[in-house]
Every structure is written in C-alpha cells, then in structure tokens.
C-alpha positions in Angstrom: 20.2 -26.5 -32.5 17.9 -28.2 -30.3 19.2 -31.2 -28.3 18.2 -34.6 -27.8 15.9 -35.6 -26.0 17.5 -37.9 -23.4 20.6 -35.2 -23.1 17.3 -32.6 -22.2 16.0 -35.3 -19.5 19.4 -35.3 -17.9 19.5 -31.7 -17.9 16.2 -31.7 -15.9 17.2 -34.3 -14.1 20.3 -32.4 -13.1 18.6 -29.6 -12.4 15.6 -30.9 -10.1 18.7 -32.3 -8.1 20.7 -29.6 -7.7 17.1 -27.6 -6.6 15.9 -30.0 -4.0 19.8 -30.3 -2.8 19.6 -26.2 -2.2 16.5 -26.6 -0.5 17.2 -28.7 2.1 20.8 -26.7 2.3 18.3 -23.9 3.0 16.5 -25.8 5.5 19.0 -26.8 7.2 20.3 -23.8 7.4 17.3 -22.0 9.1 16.7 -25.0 11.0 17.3 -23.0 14.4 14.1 -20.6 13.1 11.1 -20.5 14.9 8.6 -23.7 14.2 6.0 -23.9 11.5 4.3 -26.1 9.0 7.0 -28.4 7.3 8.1 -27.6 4.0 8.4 -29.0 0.3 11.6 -28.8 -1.4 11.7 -26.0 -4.0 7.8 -25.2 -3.5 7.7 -24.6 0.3 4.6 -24.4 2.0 2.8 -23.1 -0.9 0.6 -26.3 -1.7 -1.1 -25.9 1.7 -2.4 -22.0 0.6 -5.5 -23.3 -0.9 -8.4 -21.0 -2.5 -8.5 -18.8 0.5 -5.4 -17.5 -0.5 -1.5 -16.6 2.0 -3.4 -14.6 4.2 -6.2 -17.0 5.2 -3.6 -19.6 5.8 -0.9 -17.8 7.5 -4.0 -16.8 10.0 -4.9 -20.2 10.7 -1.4 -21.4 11.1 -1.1 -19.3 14.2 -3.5 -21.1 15.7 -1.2 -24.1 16.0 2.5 -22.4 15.9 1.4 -19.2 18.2 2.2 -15.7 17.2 5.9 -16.1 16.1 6.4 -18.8 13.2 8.0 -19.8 9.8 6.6 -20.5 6.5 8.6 -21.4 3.1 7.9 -19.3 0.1 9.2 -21.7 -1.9 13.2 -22.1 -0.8 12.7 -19.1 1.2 11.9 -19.0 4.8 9.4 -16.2 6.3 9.2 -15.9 9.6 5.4 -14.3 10.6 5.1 -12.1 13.6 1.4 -11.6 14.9 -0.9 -9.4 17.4 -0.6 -6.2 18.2 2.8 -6.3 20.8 4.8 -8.3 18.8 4.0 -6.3 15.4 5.0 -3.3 17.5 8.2 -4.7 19.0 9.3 -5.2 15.1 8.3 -1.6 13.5 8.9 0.5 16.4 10.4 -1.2 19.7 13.0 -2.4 18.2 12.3 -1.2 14.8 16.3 -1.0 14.0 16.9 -4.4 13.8 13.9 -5.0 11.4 14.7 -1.8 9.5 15.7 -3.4 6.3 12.8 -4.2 3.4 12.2 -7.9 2.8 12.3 -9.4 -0.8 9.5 -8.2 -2.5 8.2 -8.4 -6.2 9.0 -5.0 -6.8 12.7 -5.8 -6.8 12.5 -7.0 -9.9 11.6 -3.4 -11.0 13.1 -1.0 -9.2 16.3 -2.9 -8.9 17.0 -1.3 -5.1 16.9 2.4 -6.3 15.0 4.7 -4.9 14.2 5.2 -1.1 10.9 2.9 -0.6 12.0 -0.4 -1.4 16.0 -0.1 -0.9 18.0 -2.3 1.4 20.5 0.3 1.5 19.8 2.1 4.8 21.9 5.1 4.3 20.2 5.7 0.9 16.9 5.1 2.4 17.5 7.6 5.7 19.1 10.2 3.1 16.1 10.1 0.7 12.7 9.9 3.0 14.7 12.7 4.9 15.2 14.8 1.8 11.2 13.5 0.5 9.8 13.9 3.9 11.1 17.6 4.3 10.1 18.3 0.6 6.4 16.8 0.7 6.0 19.2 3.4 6.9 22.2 1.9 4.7 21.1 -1.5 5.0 23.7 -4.1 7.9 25.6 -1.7 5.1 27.1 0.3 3.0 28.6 -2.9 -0.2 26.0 -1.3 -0.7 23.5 1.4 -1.6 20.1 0.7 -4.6 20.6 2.2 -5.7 23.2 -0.4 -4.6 21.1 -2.8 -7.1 18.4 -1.6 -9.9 20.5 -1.1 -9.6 21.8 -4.8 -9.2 18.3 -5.8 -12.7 17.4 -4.0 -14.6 19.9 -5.4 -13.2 19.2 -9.1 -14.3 15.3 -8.2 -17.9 17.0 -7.0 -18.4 18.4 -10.4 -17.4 15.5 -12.1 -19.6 13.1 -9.8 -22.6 15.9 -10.4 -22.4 14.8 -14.0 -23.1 11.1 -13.4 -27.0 12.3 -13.2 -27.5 9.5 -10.6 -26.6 6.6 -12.8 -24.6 3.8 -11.4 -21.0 4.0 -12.1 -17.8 2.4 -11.1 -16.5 4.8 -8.4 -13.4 3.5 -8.5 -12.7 5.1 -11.6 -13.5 8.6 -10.2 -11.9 8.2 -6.9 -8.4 7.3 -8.9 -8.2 10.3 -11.0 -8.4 12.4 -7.5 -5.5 10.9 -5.8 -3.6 10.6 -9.3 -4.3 14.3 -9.5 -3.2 15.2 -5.9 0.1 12.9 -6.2 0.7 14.8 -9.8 0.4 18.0 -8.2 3.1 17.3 -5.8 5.6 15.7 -7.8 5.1 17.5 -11.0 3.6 20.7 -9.7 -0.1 20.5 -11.8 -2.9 18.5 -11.9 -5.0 17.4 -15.1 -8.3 17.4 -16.4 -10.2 14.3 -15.9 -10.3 13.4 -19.5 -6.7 14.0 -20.2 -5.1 10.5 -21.8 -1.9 11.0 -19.7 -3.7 10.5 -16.4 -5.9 8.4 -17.6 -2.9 5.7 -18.7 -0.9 5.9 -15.6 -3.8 5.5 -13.0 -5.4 2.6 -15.4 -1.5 1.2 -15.8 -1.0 1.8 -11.8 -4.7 0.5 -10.9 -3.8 -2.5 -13.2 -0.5 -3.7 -11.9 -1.3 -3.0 -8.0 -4.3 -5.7 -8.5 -2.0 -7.8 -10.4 0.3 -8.1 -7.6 -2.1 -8.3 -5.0 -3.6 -11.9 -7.1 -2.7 -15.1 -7.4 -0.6 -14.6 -10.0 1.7 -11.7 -8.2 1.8 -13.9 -5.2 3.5 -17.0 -7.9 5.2 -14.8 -9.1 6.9 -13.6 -6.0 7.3 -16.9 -4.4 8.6 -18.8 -7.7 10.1 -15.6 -10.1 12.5 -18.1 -12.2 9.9 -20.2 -12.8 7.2 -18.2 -13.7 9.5 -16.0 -16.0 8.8 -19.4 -18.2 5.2 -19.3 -17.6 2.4 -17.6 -19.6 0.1 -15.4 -17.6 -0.9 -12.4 -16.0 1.8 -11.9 -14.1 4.0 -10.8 -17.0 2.1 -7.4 -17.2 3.5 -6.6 -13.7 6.7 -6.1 -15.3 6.5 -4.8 -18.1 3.7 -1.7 -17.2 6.3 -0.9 -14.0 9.0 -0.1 -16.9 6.0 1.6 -18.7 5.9 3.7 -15.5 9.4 4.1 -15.2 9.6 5.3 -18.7 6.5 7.8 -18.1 8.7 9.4 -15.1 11.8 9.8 -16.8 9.8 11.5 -19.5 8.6 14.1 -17.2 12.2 14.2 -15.3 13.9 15.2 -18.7 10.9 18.0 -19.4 11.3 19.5 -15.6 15.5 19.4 -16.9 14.4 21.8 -20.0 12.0 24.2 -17.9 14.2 24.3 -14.7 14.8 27.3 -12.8 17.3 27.0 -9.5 15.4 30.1 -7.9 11.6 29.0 -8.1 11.3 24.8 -7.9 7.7 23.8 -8.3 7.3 20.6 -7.3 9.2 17.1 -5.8 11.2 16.7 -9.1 12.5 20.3 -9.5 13.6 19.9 -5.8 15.6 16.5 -6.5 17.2 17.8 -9.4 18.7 21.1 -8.0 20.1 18.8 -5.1 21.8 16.3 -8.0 23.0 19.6 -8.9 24.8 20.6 -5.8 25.8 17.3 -4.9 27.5 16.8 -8.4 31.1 16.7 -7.0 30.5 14.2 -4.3 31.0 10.7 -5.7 28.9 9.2 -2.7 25.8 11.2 -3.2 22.4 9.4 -3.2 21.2 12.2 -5.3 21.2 10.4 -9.1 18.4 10.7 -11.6 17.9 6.7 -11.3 17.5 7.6 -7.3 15.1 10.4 -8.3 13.0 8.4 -11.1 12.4 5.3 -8.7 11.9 7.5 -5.9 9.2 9.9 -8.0 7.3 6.6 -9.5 7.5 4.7 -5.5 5.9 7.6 -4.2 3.1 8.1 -6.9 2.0 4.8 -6.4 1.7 4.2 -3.0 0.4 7.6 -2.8 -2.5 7.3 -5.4 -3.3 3.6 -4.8 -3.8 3.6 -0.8 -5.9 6.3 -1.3 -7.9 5.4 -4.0 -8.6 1.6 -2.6 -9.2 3.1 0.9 -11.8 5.2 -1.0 -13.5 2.7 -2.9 -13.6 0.1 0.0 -14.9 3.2 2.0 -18.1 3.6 -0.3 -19.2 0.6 0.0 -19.1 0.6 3.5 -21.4 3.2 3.2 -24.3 1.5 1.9 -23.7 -1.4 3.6 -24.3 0.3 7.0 -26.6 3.2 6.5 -27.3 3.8 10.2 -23.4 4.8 10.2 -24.0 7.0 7.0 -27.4 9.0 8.5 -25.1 9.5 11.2 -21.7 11.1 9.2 -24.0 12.8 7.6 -25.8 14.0 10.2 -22.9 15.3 11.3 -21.5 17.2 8.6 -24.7 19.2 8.1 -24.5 20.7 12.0 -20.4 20.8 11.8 -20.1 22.2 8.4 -23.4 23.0 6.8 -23.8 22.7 2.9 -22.4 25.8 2.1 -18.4 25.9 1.9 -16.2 23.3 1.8 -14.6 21.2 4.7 -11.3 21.8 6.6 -9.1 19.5 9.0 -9.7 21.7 11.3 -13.1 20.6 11.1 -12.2 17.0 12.4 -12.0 17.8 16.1 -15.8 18.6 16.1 -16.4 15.4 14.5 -15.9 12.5 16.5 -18.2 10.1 14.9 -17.1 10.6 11.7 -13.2 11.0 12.7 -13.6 7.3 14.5 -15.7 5.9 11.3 -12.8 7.1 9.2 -10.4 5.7 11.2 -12.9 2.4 11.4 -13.0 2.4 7.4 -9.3 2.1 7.5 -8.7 -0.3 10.6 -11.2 -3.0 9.1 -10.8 -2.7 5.5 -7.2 -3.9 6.8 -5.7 -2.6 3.2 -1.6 -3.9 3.5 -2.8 -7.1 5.9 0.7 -8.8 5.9 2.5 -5.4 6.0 5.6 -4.9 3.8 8.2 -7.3 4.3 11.0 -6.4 6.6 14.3 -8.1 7.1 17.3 -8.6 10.2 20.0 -6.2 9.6 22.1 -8.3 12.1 21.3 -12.0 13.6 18.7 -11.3 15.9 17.1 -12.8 19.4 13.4 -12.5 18.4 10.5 -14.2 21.4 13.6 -16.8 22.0 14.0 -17.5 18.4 17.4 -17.1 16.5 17.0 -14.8 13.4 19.9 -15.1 11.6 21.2 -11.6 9.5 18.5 -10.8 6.5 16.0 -13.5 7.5 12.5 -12.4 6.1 10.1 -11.4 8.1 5.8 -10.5 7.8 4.8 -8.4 10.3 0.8 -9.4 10.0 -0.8 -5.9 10.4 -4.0 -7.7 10.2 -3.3 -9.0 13.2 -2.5 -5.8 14.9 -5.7 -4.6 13.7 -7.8 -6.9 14.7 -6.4 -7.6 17.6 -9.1 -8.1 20.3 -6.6 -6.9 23.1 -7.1 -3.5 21.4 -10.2 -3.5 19.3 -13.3 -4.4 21.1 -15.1 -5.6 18.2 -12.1 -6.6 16.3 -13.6 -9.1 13.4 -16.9 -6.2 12.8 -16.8 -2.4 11.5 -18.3 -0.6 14.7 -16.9 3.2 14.8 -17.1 2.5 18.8 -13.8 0.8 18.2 -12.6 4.5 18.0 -14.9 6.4 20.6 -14.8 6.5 24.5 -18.1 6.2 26.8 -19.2 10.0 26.1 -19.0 9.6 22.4 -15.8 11.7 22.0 -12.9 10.1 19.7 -10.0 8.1 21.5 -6.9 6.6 19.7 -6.0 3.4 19.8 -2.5 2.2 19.8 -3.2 -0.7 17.7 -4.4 1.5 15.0 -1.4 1.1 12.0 -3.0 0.5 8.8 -0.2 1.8 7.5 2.5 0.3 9.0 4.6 2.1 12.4 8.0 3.2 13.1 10.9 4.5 11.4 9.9 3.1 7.9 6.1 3.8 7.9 4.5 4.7 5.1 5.7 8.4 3.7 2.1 9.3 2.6 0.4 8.4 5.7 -0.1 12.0 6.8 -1.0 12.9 3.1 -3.6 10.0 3.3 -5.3 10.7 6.6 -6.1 14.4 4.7 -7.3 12.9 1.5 -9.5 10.3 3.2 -11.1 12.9 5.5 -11.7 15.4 3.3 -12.6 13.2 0.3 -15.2 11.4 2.6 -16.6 14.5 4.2 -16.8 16.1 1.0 -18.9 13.4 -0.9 -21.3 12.8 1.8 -21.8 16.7 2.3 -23.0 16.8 -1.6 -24.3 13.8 -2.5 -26.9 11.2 -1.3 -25.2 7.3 -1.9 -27.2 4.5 -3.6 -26.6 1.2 -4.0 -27.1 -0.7 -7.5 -28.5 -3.7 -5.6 -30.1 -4.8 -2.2 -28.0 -3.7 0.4 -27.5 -7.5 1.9 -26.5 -8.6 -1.3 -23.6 -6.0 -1.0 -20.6 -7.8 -0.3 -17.5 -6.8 1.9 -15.0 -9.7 1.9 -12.1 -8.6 -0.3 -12.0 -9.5 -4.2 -7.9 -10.4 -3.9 -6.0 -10.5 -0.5 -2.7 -10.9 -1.4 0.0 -7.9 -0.8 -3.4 -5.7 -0.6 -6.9 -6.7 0.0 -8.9 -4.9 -2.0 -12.3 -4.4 -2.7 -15.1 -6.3 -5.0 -16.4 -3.8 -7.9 -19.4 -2.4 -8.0 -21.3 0.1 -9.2 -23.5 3.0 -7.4 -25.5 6.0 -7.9 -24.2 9.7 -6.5 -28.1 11.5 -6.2 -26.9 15.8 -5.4 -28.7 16.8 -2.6 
C-alpha cells in the first residue's frame, strides 16, 4: 500500500537528516586527516570533479594541498599520496601498514573472497602464495608460459593475416590473445578464435572493465545506495560480474568431473586437490568460493592489462613512426623474419625493451593505483591515519614524476635508455603497482607485451585509418583505468 504523501516527505525528510548528521560525524571524525578541498555533506568533493573526470582533479588539487591530501568520496574520506617517494613509502617502504585493499566497486561482487580484493591478510598471503607458486609451474611443467605466448602470437598472426589489410578494430584481436593465454593457465586449453565461449567472456570482461573505469563506475563507487535506485549503465557492472562468476563455477564443477589427483592440468585442478587435502582443517582458505573468486580475479586482470596495454600500444605506433622504423629496425637485425621471438631476445634489444617499457610508463594504465587501506592508525608525512582510512596511491604520479622521468608528460623511449643507447631501469617505473601486493600478472604481462609487440611488428607493416595528427592519444575514460580511444587500422604482411 503506498503511503501518503506528506508521511513520504517526512520520511525523506528524516532521512536527508540523519545523512547530513553522519556526514559531518564523519568529518569530524577524520578531522585530524591531512588537508584538502572542503567537503559537502553526503556528496563529498564530487561536485568539484567536472568533465575532466577524478583523475584531472585530484592532479590539480595537489597543486594547492602538496603531495599528501584528502578528498570525500561522498561520506568517505580518501586520503591521496603523490610522486614517486611517497608512492613508494606506501607499496614498498612501508608497504605493511598500507597492505590492506581499499573499498572498491568490486566489493560488491566478490564479497571479500578470493585473494585480490580481500581485506583478510591471512587469506590473501595464503592464496597469492599458493597462486604465485602455481602460475609458475603452468601446466605442472608440461610448457612454459612463454611457449604458451609464443603459440598464442602466432595463432593472432594468422588471424591478423586474414584481415587482407582492411581496417579493423584491434582491440578485438588483441583480447582473444590474452583471453586465450589466461584460459590456458587456469583451465589448461585455449580456443579457437571463433568459439562463442571466449567470445562472451572477453566481450562480458571488455564490457564491464570500461564500465567501471566511466563515469558511471566512478558514481557508482562513490554513491552505491543511491545509485542501486538509479537507471543506467552502471547496473551492467553487476550483473555481467555474476555472469562471470557463474561462467567459472561452470568450468570449476566440469574440472570436479574430469579430475585426476596424479596429473592436474591447470590453476583450477591445482586449487581443488588442495581443498581436498585441506578438507579436515576447519580454518582452511582453500573453499570453492575462495577458488571461483580467485580463478575469475585472476582472468581479468590478467586479460584486460594486457589487452588495453596492447591496444594503447598500437596506436602509439602510428602515432610516432620514427619510433616504429626504429623497433622494427631492430627486430629484423636481432631476430630476422624467419622464426619466432624469445625473451631471451630482449637483452639485444634495448630500444625496443625501453619503448615497451615507455608504452607502459606513459599510457599510465591503473593512474590512481588500487586503493589501499591502514591496517593500524598510522603516522603518515606528519598526518594521523586513523586504522582502515582509505588511501590512493596516484601511480600516475610516480610515473610521471620528473624527479625520475626526464621527459615525464611525452612518450620518449630515452626515458628508458642511458647515454650509449643501452637500456637502464628506472625506479619510478610501477605501472603495475610495487610491493608485497603488486599485481600477480605482472611478470606474465611483461612476456605477453614483449612478445606480442615484437611479434606483430616482425610480420606486419601498421597503418593508420586516418592522418596520423588526427590520431589521438588522450584516454577515452580515466577513471579506475585510462584506456584508450577506438580506432581502427590496417595490418599490411610484409
């Protein structure tokens, strides 16, 4: 029964008080935070954003609060930590007091099981361990990862060779590679490119990771009760990640039927004989919900940072062809055109080891990081960080950090080489995050991009659909990701 209308204006009423009054509790209860712009009750900071999105304005802020400050998103506070020493003191110098994730939208998903997104640190040291120490074994020693890549690119090669130089969508390509090299590992084969199973999880996974990286993801996070009673995009988000979920515990209950204890072939097979031997301990992190979340968190950031990095990667090509005659340049006296590419292969190619490296340093892929939180109150640049404060540690800001980089705001591969033209690391290179609770595919990535790069440029000449400076690099969302405009280009076999 619906009820009057001057009881329901009460109830708002009522409600709008009680919100504002937990605001300002929250305010004054983080009052001792570092400075920053002055907040709204219930909507924060988040009318000061403007079109250039939380990224553009959390920049400019530290121009007037310095590199350690606090925003509201919405009731709750963030504090923002930015340049290269002060990211560093939070992932790795004193990465255990930071070593719990902030909220995130994923939360409302995965429900803190699984290993990535978890705020319980046992469960999280227990399960990277275990994931870490499995991924490197891949397929219990039957294949490296690396061989698994290689195949992968050449499978991509004959699929690119049947473009005939038109102008496609390379995005679309470069998904079904990393999908196929993430399937491989967990569920121990890959598929054919025109197979409707891989084609609905990458579109589903490609879908919901640019959802969340929009406006509508960043509402979402910042407001989720009141956007649960709004129309819009941000409802797919939800629903395709129990779409996903679904899809994993599919293929969990078919590795159950088909298991053998002696011979595992891939990441599931591997979680489920330990569920198995840890059956009698009551404490074990070893559950199928544990092993679902964990499976579907590693597929995704698995396919999607490689993929993007990819696609972003492209592009850069034709924007700067002088970099491109040089790569390839480089691959023809290193490797020639007549066998495929190997890691080992990147210490005799500096240029192209620093423009990779260069790809991923500017494209600046995860700019605010993934959120962190206190595990205890914590003294932070003479700030008071009270237990499970939030916190961004602004990667962007680490990589463009001109203490570091010395063309920090331009791609310029000499951001990665010394005076004689040989390859030098730089510390302030984490595109990826650092520390204890880096990303677990950052080693699979740096073999994906190099070999997925090399291997393109070695077989095919790149061609834009339009002028070249009409081609245009600024992100199409920057949000939890920046990721790249579409476009289209040609792949012409030399």
């Amino acid at each position: 029964m619906d009820l009057p209308a001057d009881i329901t204006l009460i109830f708002v009423f009522l409600f709008l008080i009680l919100t504002v009054r937990l605001s300002l509790k929250t305010f004054w209860t983080h009052k001792n935070l570092p400075p920053g712009p002055r907040p709204l009750p219930l909507l924060g900071n988040v009318l000061e954003f403007g079109e250039g999105g939380i990224v553009n304005y959390l920049i400019k802020k530290r121009e007037k609060y310095g590199d350690v400050f606090t925003v509201y998103l919405g009731s709750r506070p963030f504090v923002v930590v930015c340049g290269y020493n002060a990211v560093k003191e939070v992932y790795v110098d004193r990465g255990d007091d930071f070593i719990v994730r902030g909220d995130t939208i994923f939360d409302m998903s995965y429900h803190n099981n699984g290993f990535v997104f978890t705020n319980n640190v046992e469960m999280w040291r227990e399960l990277r361990r275990f994931s870490l120490s499995t991924m490197r074994d891949f397929g219990m020693g039957k294949r490296s990862i690396e061989g698994c890549i290689i195949e992968e690119s050449q499978c991509l090669v004959t699929e690119l060779k049947k473009s005939k130089g038109l102008f496609i969508d390379p995005r679309k390509f470069l998904n079904k590679v990393s999908g196929n090299v993430i399937f491989s590992i967990m569920f121990g084969h890959r598929h054919d490119y025109e197979d409707l199973e891989l084609l609905d999880v990458i579109e589903t996974m490609s879908e919901t990771f640019h959802t969340v990286c929009s406006f509508w993801g960043q509402a979402f996070e910042m407001f989720p009760r009141i956007m649960k009673l709004i129309p819009g995009r941000h409802h797919d988000i939800l629903s395709n990640m129990e779409k996903l979920l679904q899809y994993v515990e599919r293929r969990v209950e078919k590795n159950k039927g088909s298991l053998d204890p002696n011979n595992p072939r891939d990441y599931v097979d591997a979680f489920l004989i330990k569920i198995e031997k840890e059956r009698n301990n009551p404490h074990t992190e070893y559950t199928i919900i544990n092993l679902v979340n964990s499976t579907l968190q590693i597929f995704f950031a698995g396919m999607e940072t490689t993929s993007e990095t990819m696609t972003y990667a492209l592009l850069i090509f034709l924007k700067h062809p002088d970099v491109l005659a040089k790569v390839c340049e480089e691959i023809d006296c290193v490797i020639g055109r007549d066998r495929s590419p190997s890691m080992k292969d990147r210490s005799q190619m500096p240029f192209t080891d620093a423009v990779v490296h260069e790809i991923q340093r500017f494209i600046d892929l995860v700019p605010m990081g993934v959120t962190r939180k206190t595990i205890r109150n914590v003294e932070f640049k003479g700030y008071y960080l009270p237990k499970h404060t939030n916190v961004f540690p602004m990667l962007t800001t680490a990589l463009k950090d001109p203490a570091c980089f010395l063309y920090p705001n331009e791609f310029n591969p000499k951001n990665f080489l010394d005076e004689n033209g040989q390859f030098k690391q730089n510390d302030g290179f984490m595109p990826l995050a650092a520390g204890k609770r880096n990303c677990l595919g950052k080693a699979l990535a740096k073999i994906e991009i190099f070999l997925l790069t090399v291997t393109i440029l070695q077989n095919f000449a790149l061609k834009p659909e339009i002028p070249m400076e009409d081609l245009d690099l600024s992100p199409d969302v920057s949000g939890f990701g920046n990721l790249a405009k579409p476009y289209k280009m040609a792949f012409i076999f030399r």
